[in-house]
DODODREN-884826 format. One record per residue (C-alpha): residue in one letter; residue number from 0; x, y, z; chain. Coordinates in Angstrom, 2 decimals. Each point is the difference from the previous one (the first is absolute). Example, Ala and Ser with C-alpha at 12.3 -4.5 7.8 and 13.67 -1.06 7.14 Angstrom:
<nodes>
A/0/12.30/-4.50/7.80/A
S/1/1.37/3.44/-0.66/A
</nodes>
This chain:
<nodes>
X/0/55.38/100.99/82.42/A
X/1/-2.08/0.76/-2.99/A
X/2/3.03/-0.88/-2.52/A
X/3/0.78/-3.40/1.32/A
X/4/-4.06/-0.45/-0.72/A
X/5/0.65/1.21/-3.14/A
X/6/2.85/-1.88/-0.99/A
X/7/-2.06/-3.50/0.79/A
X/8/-2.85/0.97/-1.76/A
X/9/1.78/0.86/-3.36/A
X/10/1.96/-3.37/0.44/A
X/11/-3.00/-2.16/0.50/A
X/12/-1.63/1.63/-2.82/A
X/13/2.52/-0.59/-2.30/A
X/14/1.59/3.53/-0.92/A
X/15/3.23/-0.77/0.87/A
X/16/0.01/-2.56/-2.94/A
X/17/2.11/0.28/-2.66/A
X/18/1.93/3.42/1.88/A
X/19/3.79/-0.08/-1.40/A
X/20/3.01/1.23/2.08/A
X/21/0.43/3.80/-1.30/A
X/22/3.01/0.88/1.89/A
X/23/3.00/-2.08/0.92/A
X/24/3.03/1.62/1.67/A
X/25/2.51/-3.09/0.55/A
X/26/0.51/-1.07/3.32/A
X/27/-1.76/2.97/1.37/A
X/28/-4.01/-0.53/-1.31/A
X/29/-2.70/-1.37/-2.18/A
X/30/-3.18/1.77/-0.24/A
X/31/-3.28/-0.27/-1.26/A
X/32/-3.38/-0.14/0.44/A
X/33/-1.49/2.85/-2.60/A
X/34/-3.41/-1.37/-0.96/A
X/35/-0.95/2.46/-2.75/A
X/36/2.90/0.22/-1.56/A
X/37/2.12/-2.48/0.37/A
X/38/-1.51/-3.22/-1.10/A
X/39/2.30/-2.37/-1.58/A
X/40/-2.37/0.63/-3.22/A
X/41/-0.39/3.77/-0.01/A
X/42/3.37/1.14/1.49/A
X/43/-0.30/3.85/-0.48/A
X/44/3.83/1.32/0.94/A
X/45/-1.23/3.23/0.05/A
X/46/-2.12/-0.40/3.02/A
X/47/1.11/-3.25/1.54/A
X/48/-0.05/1.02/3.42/A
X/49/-2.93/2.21/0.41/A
X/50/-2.67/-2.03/-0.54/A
X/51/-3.18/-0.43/2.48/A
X/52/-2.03/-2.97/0.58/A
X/53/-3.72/-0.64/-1.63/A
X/54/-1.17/1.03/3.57/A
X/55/1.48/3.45/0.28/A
X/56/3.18/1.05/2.59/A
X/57/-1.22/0.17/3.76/A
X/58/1.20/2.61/2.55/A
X/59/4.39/0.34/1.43/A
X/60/0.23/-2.04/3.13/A
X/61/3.18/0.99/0.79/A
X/62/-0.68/3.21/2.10/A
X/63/-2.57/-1.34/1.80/A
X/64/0.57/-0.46/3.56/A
X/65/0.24/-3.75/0.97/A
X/66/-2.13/-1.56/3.01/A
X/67/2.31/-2.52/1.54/A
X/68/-1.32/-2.29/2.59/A
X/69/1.99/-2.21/1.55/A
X/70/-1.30/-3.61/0.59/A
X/71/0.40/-0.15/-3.89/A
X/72/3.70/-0.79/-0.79/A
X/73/0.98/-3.74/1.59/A
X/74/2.20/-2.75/-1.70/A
X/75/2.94/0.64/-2.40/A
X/76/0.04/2.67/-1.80/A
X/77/2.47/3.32/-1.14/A
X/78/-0.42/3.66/1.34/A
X/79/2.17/2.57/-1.24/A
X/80/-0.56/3.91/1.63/A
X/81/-0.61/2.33/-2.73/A
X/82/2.99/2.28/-0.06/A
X/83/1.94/-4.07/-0.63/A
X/84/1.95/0.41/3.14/A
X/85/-1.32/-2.95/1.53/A
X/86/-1.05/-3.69/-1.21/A
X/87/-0.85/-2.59/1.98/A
X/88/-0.27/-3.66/-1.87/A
X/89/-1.72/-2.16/2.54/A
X/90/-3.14/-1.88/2.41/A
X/91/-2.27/2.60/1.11/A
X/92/-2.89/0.22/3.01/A
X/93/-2.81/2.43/-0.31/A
X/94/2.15/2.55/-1.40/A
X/95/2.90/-0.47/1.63/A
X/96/3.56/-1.91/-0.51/A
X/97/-0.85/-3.49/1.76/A
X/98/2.21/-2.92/-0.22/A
X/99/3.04/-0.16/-2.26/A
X/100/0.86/3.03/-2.38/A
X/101/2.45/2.00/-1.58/A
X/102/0.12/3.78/0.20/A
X/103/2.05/2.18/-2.05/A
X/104/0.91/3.68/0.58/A
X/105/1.39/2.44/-2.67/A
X/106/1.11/3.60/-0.06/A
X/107/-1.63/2.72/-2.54/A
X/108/3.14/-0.76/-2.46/A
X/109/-2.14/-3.73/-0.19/A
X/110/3.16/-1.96/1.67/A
X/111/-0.64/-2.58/2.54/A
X/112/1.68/1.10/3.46/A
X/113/-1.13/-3.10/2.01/A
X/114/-2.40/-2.98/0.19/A
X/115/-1.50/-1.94/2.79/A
X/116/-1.09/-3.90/-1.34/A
X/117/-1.37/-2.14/3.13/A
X/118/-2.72/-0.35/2.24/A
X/119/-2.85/2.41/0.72/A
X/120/-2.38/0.73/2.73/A
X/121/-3.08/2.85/-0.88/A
X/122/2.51/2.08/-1.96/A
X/123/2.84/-0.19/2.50/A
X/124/2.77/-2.16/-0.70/A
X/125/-0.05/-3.42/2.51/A
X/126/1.58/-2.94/0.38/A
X/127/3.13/-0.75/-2.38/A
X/128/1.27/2.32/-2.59/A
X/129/2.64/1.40/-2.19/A
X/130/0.57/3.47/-0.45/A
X/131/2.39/1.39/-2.35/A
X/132/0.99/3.65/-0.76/A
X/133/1.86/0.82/-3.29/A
X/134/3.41/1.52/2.05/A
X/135/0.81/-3.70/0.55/A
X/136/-1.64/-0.96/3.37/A
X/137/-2.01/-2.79/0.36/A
X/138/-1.75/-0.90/3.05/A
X/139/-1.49/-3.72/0.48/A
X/140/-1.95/-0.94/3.17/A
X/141/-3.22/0.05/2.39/A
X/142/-1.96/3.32/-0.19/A
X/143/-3.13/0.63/2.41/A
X/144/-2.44/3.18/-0.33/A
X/145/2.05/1.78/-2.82/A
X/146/3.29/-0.40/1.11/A
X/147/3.25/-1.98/0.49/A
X/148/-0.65/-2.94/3.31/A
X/149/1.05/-2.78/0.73/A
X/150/3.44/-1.85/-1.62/A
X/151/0.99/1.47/-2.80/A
X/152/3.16/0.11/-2.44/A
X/153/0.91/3.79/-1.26/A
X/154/2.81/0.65/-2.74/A
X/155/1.33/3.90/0.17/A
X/156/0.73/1.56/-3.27/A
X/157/3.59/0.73/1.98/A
X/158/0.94/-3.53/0.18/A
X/159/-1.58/-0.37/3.68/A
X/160/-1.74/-2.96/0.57/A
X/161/-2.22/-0.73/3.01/A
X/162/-1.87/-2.98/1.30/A
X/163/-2.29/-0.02/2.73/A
X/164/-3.10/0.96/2.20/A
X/165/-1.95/3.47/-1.10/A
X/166/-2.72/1.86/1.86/A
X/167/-1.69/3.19/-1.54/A
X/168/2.85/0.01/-3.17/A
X/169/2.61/-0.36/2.07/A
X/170/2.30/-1.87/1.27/A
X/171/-0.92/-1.47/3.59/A
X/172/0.99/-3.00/2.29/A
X/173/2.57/-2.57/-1.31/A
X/174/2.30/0.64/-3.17/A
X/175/2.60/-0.07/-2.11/A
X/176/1.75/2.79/-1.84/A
X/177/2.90/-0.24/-2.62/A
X/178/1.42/2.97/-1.13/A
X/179/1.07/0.51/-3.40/A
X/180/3.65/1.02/1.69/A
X/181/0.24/-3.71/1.14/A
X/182/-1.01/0.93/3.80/A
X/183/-2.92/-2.43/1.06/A
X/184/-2.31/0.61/3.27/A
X/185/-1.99/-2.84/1.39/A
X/186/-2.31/0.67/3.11/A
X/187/-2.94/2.36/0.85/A
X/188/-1.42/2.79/-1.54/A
X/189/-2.50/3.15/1.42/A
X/190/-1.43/2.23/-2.67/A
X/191/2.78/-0.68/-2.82/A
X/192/2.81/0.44/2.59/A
X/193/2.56/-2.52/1.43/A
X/194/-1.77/-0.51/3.59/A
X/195/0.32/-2.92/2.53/A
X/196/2.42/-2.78/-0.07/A
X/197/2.06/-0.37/-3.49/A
X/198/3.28/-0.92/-1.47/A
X/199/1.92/2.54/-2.38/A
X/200/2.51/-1.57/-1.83/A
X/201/2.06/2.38/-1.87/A
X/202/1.60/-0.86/-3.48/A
X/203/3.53/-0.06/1.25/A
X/204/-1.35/-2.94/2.50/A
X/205/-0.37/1.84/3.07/A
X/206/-2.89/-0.72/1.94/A
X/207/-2.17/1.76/2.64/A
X/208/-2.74/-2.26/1.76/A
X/209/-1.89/1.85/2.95/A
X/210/-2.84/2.56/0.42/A
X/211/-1.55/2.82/-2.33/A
X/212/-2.04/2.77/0.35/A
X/213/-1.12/1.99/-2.91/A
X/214/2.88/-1.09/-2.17/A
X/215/2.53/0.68/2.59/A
X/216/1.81/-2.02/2.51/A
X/217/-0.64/0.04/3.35/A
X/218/0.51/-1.84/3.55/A
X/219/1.39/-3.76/-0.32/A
X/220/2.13/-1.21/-3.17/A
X/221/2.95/-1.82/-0.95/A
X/222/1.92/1.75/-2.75/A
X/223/2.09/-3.19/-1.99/A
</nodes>
């Protein structure tokens, strides 16, 4: 942009020498950077602030639109979308989140509802992560194209607690369930239901070991 060449060739020339801090708000901001009138030797209070540069003011950047190729963006670096409702901290490939990163979502009140920190694969979350929404869930596992795959650990903002295999976001194949009512289920799972061969034990300490189907039971079991 035609500021940032600006800006380097009033520092290498010197103008910046001598500039004092016009405006300090504690803890919030310092600024400065008023050339004609706010030299440490000529402060003019009246004007601080206004000032131009010996080589004139250039043309507003801001509204113009932005050619972005990609190819141009790779190795660390900080992105954050322009209405603020998403940061990402993190390793970057041609433009998109590769390797390890941490992405942040907001709402438009500016509060964080949940943040994935972990492993990334062309922008899609891959390999080992942790996701964590602000409710109180907290997910920690294998992810593959975007979503929830593999073994993985997930903490239910109602006191559940599962541990197990996912496929797609949910879970599939081998698992263990304990309910926040003291009930615990430890077998197979289909789609997010109880389906296959699992144990129920209840709270009070009775047991059921035999066959599910879409969370209910069905053909052999033994009821303890």
């Amino acid at each position: 942009p035609n500021s940032v060449k600006r800006f380097k060739i009033l520092i290498r020339s010197g103008e910046y020498n001598n500039v004092a801090f016009h405006r300090v708000i504690k803890n919030v901001l310092v600024q400065a950077g008023d050339l004609e009138f706010g030299k440490k030797d000529n402060l003019n209070y009246s004007y601080i602030g206004t000032g131009k540069s010996s080589l004139g003011t250039i043309d507003s950047e801001l509204d113009k639109p932005f050619d972005f190729k990609k190819g141009k963006i790779t190795g660390k670096g900080i992105m954050t979308s322009k209405n603020g409702q998403e940061v990402y901290e993190g390793d970057w490939l041609n433009a998109e989140k590769h390797g390890n990163g941490k992405l942040t979502l907001y709402n438009s009140n500016k509060e964080a509802t949940h943040s994935y920190e972990g492993e990334w694969d062309m922008d899609k979350r891959d390999g080992k992560g942790i996701l964590i929404t602000f409710n109180g869930e907290h997910y920690e596992g294998s992810w593959e194209d975007d979503v929830k795959s593999g073994f993985g650990e997930y903490d239910f903002s109602n006191g559940d607690r599962y541990v197990g295999k996912w496929k797609s976001d949910q879970f599939y194949g081998n698992g263990k369930m304990m309910y926040a009512n003291g009930d615990r289920y430890d077998g197979d799972w289909l789609n997010n239901l109880r389906h296959g061969n699992g144990v129920y034990t209840y709270s009070n300490g009775e047991q059921y070991d035999g066959i599910w189907q879409q969370n209910v039971k069905i053909g052999y079991g033994v009821q303890k």
